[in-house]
N, C-alpha and C positions, 0 to 999 in steps of 0.2 A: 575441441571443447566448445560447449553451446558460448556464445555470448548476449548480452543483452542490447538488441538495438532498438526499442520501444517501450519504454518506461512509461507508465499511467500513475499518477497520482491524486485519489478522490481529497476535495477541498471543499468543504464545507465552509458558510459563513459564519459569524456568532446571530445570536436571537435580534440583537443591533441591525446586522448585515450591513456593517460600514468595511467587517475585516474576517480573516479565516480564523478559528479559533484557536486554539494555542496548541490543540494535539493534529491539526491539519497543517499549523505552519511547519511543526517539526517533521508531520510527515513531507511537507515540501521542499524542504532543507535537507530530507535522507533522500528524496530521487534526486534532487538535482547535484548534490557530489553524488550518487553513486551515475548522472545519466553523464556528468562533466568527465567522470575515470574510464567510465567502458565506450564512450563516442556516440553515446544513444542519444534518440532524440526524446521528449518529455510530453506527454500529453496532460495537463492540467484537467480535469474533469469536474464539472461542479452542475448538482443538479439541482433543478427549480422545484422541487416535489416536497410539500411541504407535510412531513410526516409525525404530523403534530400530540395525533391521538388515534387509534387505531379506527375507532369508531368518526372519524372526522380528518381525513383523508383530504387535500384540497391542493390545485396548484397552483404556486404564484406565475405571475407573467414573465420573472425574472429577477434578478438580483435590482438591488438601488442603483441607484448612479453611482453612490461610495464604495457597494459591495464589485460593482461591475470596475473600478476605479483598481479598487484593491484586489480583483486576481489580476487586471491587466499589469500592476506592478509586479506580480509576482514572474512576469513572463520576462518583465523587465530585468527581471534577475538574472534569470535564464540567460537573458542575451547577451548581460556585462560579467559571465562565467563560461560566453562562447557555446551555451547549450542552443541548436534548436530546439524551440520548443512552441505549442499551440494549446490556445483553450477549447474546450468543448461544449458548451452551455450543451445541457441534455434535460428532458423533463420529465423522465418518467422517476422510479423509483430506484436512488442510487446504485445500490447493490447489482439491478436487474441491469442497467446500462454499462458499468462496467462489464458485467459478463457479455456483455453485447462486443462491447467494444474488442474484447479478448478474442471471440469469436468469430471477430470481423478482421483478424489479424492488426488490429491496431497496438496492442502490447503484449510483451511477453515477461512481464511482472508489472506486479501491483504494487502501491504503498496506499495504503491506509493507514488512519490513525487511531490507538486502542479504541477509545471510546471518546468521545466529545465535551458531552456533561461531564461534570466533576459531582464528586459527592457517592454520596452508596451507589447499590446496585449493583449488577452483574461489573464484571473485569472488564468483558469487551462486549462494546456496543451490536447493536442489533445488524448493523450493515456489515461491520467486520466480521461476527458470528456466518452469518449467511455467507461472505464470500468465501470463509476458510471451508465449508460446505461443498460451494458450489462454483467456485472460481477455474476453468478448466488452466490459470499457468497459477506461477507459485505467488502467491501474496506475500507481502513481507509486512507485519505490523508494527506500528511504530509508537512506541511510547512517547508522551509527550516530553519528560522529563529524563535524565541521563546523556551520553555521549553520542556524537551523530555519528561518528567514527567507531565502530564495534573492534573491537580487540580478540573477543572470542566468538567462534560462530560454532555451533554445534549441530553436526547432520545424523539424523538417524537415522538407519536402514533395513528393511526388514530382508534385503538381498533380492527384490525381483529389479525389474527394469526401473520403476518408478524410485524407489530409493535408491536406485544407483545414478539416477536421474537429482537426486534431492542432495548427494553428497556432490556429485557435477558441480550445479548450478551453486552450495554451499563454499566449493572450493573456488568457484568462480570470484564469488564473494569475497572471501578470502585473500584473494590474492590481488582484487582489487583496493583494500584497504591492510593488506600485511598481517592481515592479521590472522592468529590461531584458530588454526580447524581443529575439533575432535569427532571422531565418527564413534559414534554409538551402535552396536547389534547387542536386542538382547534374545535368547532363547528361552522356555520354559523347560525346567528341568523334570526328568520324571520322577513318577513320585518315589519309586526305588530308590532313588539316590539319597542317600543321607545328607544334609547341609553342614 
């Protein structure tokens, strides 16, 4: 069975940048039990690309000393949970340097978190939209709010190699936190058939 031994977790600051925002810290909290169960090591990711407005594009030099302060505590976590784990400062455009980094064999899942802002708008933020796209391992996204520990995991499969890939790595899941798989196949029926 595949296991996971490089966990990547993107961490964004707040607009403050004293601290991660509140759907980054829980996505930080979902690798680090899942990198503490499977022996994986944790890659912290946090990029300087400030992507403010489309038409106005700009990069900072780097987090503050409070923001640089506040991932180095998070690694501190890492170490008193016996996780290896490392930050990344990177500076290009979130989304793009994770897929780098996957590509670079540096993880073999993601956690992102749904979206960052609160308030309207799309469900999931622009960087989590684009990796679920273009992420070549599994993303896993992480809602800020609910339990870290998932109970139920649900895999679908359409039966080629990739869904039988997707219930794998789902059972892996699974069985890392006890908890209930259901596997999904659905087919289209013809239209002959009466319902």
């Amino acid at each position: 069975m595949t296991r996971f031994r490089r966990i990547l977790v993107g961490v964004d600051l707040s607009l403050s940048g004293d601290r991660p925002t509140p759907g980054c810290t829980r996505a930080f909290e979902q690798a680090l039990l899942v990198a503490a169960r499977a022996g994986a090591e944790l890659v912290v990711l946090h990029s300087t690309w400030a992507d403010l407005h489309e038409e106005n594009q700009a990069l900072r030099s780097g987090p503050s000393s409070a923001g640089l302060r506040a991932l180095e505590h998070l690694l501190e976590r890492a170490a008193a949970a016996s996780v290896q784990a490392r930050l990344a400062l990177v500076r290009d455009r979130p989304w793009l340097e994770i897929i780098r980094a996957v590509q670079r064999d540096e993880a073999d899942l993601v956690l992102v978190a749904r979206r960052n802002q609160t308030g309207g708008g799309a469900a999931l933020g622009g960087v989590t939209r684009k990796l679920m796209r273009k992420c070549p391992c599994p993303v896993w996204v992480v809602k800020p709010e609910g339990r870290v520990e998932p109970r139920v995991l649900v895999a679908a499969t359409d039966l080629t190699s990739v869904g039988n890939l997707a219930v794998e790595l789902a059972a892996l899941v699974a069985a890392l936190f006890r908890a209930e798989l259901d596997v999904v196949h659905a087919w289209p029926l013809p239209l002959a058939v009466p319902v």
